[in-house]
C-alpha positions in Angstrom: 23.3 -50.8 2.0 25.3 -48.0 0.4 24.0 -47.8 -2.8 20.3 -48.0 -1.1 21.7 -44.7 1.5 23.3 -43.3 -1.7 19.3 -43.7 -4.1 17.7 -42.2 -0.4 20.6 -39.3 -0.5 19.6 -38.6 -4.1 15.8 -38.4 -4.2 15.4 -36.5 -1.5 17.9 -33.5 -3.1 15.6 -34.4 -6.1 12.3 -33.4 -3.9 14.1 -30.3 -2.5 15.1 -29.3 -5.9 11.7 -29.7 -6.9 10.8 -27.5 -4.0 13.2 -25.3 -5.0 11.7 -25.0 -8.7 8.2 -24.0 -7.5 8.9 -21.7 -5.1 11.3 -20.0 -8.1 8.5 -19.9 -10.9 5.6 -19.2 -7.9 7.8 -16.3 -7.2 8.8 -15.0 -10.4 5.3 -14.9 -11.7 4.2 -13.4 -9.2 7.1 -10.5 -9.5 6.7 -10.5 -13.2 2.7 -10.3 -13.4 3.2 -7.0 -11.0 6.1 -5.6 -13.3 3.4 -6.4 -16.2 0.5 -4.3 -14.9 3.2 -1.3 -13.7 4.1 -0.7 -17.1 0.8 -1.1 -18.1 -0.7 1.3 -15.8 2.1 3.9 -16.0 1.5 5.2 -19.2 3.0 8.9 -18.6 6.7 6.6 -19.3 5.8 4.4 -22.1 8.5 5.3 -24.3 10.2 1.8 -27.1 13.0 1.6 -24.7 9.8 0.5 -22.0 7.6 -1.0 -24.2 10.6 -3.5 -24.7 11.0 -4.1 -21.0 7.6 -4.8 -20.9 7.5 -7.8 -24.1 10.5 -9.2 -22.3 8.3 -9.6 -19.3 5.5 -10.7 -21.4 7.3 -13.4 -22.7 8.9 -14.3 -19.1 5.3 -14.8 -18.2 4.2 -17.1 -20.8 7.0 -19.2 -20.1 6.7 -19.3 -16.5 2.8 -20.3 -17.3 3.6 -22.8 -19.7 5.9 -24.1 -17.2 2.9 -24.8 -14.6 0.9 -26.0 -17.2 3.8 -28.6 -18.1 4.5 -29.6 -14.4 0.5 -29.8 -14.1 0.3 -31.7 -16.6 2.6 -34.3 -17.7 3.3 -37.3 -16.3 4.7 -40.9 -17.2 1.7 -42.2 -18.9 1.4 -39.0 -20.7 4.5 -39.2 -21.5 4.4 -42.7 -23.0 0.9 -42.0 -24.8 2.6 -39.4 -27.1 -0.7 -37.4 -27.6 -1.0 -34.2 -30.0 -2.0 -31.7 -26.7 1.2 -32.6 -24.9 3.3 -32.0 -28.0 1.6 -28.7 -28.7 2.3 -28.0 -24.0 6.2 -28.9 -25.0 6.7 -26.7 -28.4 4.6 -23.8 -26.6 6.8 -23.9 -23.6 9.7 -23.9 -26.1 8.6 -21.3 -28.5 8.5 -18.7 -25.0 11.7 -20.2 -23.8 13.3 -18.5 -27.5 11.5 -15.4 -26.8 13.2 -14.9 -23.8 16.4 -14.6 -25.7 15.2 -12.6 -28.6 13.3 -10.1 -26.3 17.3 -10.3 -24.2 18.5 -9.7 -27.8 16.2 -7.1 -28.6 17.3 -5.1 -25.5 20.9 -5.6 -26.6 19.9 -4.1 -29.8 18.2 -1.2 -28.4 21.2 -0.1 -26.3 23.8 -1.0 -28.8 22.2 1.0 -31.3 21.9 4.4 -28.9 24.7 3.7 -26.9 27.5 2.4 -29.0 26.4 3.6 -32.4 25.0 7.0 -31.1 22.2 6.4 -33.4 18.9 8.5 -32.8 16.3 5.9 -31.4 13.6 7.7 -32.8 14.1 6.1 -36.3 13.9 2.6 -34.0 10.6 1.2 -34.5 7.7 -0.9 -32.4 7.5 -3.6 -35.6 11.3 -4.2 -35.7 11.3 -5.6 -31.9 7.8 -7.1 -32.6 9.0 -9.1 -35.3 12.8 -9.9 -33.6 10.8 -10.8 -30.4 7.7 -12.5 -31.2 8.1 -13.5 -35.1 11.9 -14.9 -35.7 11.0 -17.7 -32.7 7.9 -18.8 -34.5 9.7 -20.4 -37.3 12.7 -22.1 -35.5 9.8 -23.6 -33.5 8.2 -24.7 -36.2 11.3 -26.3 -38.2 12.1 -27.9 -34.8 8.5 -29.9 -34.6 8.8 -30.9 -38.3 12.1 -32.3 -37.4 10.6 -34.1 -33.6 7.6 -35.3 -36.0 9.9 -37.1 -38.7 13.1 -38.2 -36.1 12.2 -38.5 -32.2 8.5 -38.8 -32.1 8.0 -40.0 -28.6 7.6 -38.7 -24.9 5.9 -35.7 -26.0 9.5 -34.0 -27.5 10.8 -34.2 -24.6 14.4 -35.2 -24.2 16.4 -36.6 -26.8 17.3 -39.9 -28.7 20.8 -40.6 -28.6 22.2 -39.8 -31.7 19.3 -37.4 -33.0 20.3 -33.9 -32.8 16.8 -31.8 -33.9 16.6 -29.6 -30.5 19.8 -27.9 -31.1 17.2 -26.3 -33.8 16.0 -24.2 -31.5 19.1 -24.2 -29.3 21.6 -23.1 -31.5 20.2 -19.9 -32.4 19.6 -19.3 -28.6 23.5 -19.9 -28.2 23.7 -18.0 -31.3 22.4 -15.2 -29.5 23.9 -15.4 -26.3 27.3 -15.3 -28.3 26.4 -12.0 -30.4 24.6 -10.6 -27.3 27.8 -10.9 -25.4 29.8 -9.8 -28.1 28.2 -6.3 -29.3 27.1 -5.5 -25.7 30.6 -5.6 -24.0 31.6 -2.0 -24.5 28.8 -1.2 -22.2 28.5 -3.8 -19.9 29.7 -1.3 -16.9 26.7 1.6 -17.7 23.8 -0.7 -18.2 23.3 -2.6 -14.9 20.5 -5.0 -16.2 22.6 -6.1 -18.7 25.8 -6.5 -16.9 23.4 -8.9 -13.9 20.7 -10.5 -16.3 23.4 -11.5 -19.5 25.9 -13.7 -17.1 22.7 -15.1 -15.3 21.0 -16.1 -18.8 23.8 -17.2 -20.5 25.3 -19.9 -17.5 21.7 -20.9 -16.6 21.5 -21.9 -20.4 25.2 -23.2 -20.6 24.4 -25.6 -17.7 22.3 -27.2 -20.1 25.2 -28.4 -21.6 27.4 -29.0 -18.8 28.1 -33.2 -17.4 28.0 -32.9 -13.7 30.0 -36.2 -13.4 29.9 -39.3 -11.3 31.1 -37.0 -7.9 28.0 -37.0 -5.6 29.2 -33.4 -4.2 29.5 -32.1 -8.0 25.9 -33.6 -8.7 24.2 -32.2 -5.8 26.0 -28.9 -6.2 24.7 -28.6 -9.7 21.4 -29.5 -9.6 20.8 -26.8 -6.6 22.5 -23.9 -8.4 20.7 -24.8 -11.9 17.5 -25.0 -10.2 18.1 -21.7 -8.3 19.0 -19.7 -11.5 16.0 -21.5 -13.6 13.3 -21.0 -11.7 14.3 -17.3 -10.3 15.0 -15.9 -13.7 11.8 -14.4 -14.3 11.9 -12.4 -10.8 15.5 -10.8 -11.4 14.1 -9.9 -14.8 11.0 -8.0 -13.2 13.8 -6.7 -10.8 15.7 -5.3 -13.4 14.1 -4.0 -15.5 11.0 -2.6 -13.3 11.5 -2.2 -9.5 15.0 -0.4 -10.0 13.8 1.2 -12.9 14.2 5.2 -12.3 11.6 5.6 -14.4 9.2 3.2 -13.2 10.1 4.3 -9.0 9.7 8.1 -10.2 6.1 7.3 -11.7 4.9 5.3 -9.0 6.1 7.9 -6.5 3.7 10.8 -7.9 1.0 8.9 -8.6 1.4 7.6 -5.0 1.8 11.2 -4.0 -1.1 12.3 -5.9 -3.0 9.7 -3.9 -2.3 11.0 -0.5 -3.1 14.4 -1.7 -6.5 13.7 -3.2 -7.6 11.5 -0.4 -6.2 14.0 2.1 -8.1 16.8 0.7 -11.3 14.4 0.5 -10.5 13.5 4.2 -10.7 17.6 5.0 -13.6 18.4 3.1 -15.9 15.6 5.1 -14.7 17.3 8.3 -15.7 20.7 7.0 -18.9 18.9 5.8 -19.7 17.7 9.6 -19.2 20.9 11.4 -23.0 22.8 12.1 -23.1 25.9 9.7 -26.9 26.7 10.6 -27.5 29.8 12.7 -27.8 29.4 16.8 -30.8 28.3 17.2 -33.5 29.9 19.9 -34.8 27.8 22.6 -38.3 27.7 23.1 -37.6 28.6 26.9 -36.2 32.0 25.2 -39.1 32.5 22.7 -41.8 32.0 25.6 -40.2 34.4 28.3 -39.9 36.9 25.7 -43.7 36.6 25.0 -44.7 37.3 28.2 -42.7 40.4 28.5 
């Protein structure tokens, strides 16, 4: 009877969690997709130091869609089939989940370099982020899905066999990058507050990963909430961040709200003065015919 209480305890803080989950990446995409068209739309601030924000969004976005699409999706037969699509969900959904952390890393490299190294950031280029960003993943994916193909070829890649070892691929140079992140960006941890919220919140959600709740029920519960919170709600304190507390971003939006109140104003005035009679007083035909007579 306790063990059957103790299976009913645990799958329903599995459905909540669940719950939990898609509210989080419903959310975030949603916060993300607006932070995308802002800095699309705003074009009077599109400076690198932006155009960065907005790839990092980019790439938030892609991996909270390939999320859906793997929820959507997968199931146990799918999972058991082994098809070529389902592969190709998982090492999409991975390949976005490394952006995240170069486009993180990028960041870190922007403000290193003008911050710590008092470099100029005009000699900083577009293609340099590009290719940390979007490129450098590509191949760690790649070597990855060579390495699922040849030693754990089952349930669509994902999980692992005991005793095979080919995701830390593609995990280790995200830890890899967490760790130099952490390392070159501590001098300025206090001035930049993005960095000092978004690096502790990356880096734990992705040590959690790694982390053995244990046999305590408390422990087990506790964790699966608080990795579920932080998972799923990335994306929106990303789009927080680095957009809707973004001086920049709240000073453009503010004129261009500004200028929309004063050219709708001025349209509202102009139809008044449009609907007021300008025509001469007109003569009534009682007037015209008296005078006549006269």
């Amino acid at each position: 009877m306790t063990s059957a209480l103790l299976a009913k305890k645990s799958k329903l803080h599995y459905h909540i969690a669940v719950i939990i989950n898609y509210l989080g990446h419903c959310v975030s995409l949603g916060a993300l997709l607006v932070a995308f068209v802002l800095f699309m739309r705003l074009r009077s601030i599109r400076c690198l130091r932006n155009i960065i924000h907005w790839n990092l969004i980019a790439a938030f976005i892609l991996r909270n869609a390939t999320w859906f699409v793997v929820q959507l999706t997968m199931n146990p037969e799918v999972h058991e089939s082994n098809v070529v699509w389902c592969r190709l969900v998982t090492a999409a959904y991975n390949y976005f989940h490394v952006t995240n952390f170069f486009w993180m890393f990028g960041e870190g490299c922007y403000l290193h370099t003008a911050i710590v190294l008092t470099y100029s950031t005009d000699k900083l280029r577009k293609w340099m982020f590009i290719c940390i960003g979007w490129c450098i993943p590509f191949p760690v994916i790649v070597a990855w899905a060579i390495g699922k193909l040849y030693y754990d070829n089952e349930k669509c890649w994902f999980g692992k066999r005991a005793g095979v070892y080919t995701d830390y691929i593609y995990q280790g140079p995200m830890i890899l990058v967490l760790l130099v992140r952490a390392d070159t960006l501590a001098p300025l941890l206090k001035a930049v507050k993005a960095t000092l919220v978004l690096l502790p919140l990356l880096g734990i959600t992705y040590m959690l990963f790694f982390v053995n709740p244990g046999e305590d029920e408390i422990s087990r519960i506790v964790f699966i909430y608080f990795n579920s919170f932080l998972e799923s709600f990335q994306g929106f304190f990303v789009s927080v961040f680095y957009c809707f507390l973004n001086s920049e971003v709240r000073s453009a939006v503010r004129k261009r709200w500004h200028r929309w109140q004063d050219k709708h104003s001025i349209r509202a005035r102009v139809a008044r003065a449009m609907s007021i009679p300008t025509s001469p007083t007109r003569v009534s035909f009682h007037s015209i015919k008296q005078s006549t007579a006269v």
